[in-house]
C-alpha beads as a LAMMPS data file, in Angstrom:
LAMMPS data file: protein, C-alpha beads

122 atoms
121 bonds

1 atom types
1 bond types

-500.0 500.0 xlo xhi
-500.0 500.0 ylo yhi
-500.0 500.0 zlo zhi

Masses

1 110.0

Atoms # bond

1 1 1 -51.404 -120.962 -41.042
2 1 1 -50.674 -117.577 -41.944
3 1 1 -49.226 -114.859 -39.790
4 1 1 -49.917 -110.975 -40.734
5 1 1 -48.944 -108.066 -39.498
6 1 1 -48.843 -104.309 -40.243
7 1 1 -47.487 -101.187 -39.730
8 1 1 -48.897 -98.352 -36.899
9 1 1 -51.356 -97.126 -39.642
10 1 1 -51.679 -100.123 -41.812
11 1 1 -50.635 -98.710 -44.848
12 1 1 -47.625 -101.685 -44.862
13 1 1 -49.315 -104.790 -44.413
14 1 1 -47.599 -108.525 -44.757
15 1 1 -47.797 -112.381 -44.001
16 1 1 -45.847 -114.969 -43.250
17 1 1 -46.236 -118.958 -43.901
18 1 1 -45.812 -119.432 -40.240
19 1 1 -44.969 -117.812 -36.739
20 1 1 -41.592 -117.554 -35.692
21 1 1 -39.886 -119.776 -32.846
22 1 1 -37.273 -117.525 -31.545
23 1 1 -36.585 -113.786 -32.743
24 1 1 -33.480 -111.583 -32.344
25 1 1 -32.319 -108.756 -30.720
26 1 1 -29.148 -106.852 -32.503
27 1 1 -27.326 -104.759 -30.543
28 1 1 -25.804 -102.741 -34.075
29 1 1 -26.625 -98.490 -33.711
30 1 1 -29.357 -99.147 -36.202
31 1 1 -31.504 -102.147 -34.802
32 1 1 -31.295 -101.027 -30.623
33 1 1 -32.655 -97.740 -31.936
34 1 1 -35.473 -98.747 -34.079
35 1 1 -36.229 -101.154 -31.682
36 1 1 -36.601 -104.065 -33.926
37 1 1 -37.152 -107.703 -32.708
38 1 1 -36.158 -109.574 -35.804
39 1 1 -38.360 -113.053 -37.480
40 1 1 -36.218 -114.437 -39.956
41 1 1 -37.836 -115.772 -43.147
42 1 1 -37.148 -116.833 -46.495
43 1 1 -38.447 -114.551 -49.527
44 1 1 -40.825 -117.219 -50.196
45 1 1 -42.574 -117.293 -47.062
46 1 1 -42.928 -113.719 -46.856
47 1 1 -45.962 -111.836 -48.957
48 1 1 -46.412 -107.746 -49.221
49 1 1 -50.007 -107.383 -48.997
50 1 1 -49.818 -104.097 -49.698
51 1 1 -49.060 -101.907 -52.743
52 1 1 -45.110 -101.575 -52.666
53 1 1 -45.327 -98.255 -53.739
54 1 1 -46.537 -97.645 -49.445
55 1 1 -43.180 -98.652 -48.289
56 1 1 -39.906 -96.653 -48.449
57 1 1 -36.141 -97.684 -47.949
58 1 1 -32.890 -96.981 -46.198
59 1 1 -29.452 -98.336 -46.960
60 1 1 -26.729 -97.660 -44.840
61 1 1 -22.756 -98.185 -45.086
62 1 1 -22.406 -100.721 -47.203
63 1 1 -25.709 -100.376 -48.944
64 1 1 -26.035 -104.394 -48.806
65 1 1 -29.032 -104.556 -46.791
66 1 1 -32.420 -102.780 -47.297
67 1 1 -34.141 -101.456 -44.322
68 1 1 -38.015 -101.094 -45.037
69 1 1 -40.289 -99.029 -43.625
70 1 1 -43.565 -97.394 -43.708
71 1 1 -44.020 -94.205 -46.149
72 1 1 -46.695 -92.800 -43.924
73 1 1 -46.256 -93.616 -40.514
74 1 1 -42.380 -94.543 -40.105
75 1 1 -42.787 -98.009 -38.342
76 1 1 -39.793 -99.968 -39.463
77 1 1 -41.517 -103.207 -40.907
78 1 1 -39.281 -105.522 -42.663
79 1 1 -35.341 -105.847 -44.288
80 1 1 -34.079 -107.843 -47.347
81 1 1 -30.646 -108.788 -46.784
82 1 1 -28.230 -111.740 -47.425
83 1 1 -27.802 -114.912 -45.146
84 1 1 -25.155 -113.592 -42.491
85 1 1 -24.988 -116.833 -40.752
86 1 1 -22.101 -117.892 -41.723
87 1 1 -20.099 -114.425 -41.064
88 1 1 -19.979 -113.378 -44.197
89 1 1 -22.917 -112.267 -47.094
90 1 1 -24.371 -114.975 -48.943
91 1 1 -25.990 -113.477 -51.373
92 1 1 -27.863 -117.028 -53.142
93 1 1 -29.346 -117.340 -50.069
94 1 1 -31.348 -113.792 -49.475
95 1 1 -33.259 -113.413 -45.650
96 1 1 -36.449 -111.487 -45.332
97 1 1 -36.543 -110.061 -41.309
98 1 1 -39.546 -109.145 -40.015
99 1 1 -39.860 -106.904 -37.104
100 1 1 -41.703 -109.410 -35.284
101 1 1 -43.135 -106.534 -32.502
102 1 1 -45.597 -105.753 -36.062
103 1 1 -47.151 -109.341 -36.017
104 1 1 -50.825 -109.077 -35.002
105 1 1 -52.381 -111.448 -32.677
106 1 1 -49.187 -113.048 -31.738
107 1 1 -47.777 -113.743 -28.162
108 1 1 -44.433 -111.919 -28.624
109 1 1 -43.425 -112.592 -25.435
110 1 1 -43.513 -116.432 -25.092
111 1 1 -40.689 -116.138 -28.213
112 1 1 -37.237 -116.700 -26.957
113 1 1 -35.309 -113.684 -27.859
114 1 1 -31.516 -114.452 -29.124
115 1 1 -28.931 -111.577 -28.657
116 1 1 -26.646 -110.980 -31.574
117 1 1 -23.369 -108.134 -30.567
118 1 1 -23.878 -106.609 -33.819
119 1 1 -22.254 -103.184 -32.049
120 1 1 -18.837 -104.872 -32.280
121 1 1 -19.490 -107.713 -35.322
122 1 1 -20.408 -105.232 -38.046

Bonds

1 1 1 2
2 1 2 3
3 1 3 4
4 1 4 5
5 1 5 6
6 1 6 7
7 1 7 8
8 1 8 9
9 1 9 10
10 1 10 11
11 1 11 12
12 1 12 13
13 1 13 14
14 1 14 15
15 1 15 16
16 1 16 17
17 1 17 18
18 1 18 19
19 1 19 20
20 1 20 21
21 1 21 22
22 1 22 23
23 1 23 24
24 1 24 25
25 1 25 26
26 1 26 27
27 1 27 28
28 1 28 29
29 1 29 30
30 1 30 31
31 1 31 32
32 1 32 33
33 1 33 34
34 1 34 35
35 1 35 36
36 1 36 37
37 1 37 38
38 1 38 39
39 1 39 40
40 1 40 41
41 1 41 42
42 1 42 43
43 1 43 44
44 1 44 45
45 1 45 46
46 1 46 47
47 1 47 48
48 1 48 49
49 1 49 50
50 1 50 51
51 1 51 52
52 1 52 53
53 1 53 54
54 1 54 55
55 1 55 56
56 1 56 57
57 1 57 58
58 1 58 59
59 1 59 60
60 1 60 61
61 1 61 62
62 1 62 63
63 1 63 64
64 1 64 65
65 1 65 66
66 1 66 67
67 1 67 68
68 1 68 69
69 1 69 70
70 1 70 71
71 1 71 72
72 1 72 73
73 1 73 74
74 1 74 75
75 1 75 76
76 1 76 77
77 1 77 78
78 1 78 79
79 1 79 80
80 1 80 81
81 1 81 82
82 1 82 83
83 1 83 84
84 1 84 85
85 1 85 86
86 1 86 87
87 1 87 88
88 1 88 89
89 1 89 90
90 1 90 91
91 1 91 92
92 1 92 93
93 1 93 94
94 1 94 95
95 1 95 96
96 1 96 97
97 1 97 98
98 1 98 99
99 1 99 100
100 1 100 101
101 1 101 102
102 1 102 103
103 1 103 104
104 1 104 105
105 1 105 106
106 1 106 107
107 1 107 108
108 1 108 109
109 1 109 110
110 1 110 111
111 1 111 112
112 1 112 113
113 1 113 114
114 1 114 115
115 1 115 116
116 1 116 117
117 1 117 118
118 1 118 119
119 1 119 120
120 1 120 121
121 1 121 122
């Protein structure tokens, strides 16, 4: 069954094929301060529901990852970015991360949360 979720103001809406397990914290500058509590997906379990043309972008540093977020309201919603599981990009193998806080009718806190030291990996 589908998960959805949404920005603040609802302009960014999205689903899912299915709710996640465990999320992650990252402790890089970027993800403590927005917040984020990351659902990783493939990009074909994730749908925009939403015009595109709502959401805007930020790329930082290497410009390898795509930080979405809402043109109207500023939620951060979602990021396109390689797999990084291995310690390096892999770029055949693209991850879609949902900021999992945006779900709606989900029990965030039953999720395990995993911690990833992305201050000192990255």
């Amino acid at each position: 069954m589908a998960l959805k979720g949404s920005c603040h103001c609802g302009g960014t809406r999205f689903e899912v094929d299915a709710a996640p397990e465990t999320v992650t914290r990252c402790t890089c500058s970027f993800c403590s301060k927005r917040g984020s509590l990351w659902a990783y997906y493939t990009p074909e379990q994730f749908r925009l529901t939403s015009p595109p043309e709502a959401i805007a972008t930020y790329r930082w540093n290497s410009k390898t990852i795509q930080h979405h977020f809402c043109a109207t309201c500023g939620c951060g919603t979602f990021t396109e970015t390689p797999d990084w599981s291995k310690g390096e990009p892999d770029f055949e193998h693209p991850k879609i991360s949902i900021n999992a806080r945006l779900f709606d009718d989900f029990e965030l806190e039953a999720v395990p949360v995993t911690v990833i030291d992305g201050k000192n990996l990255w």
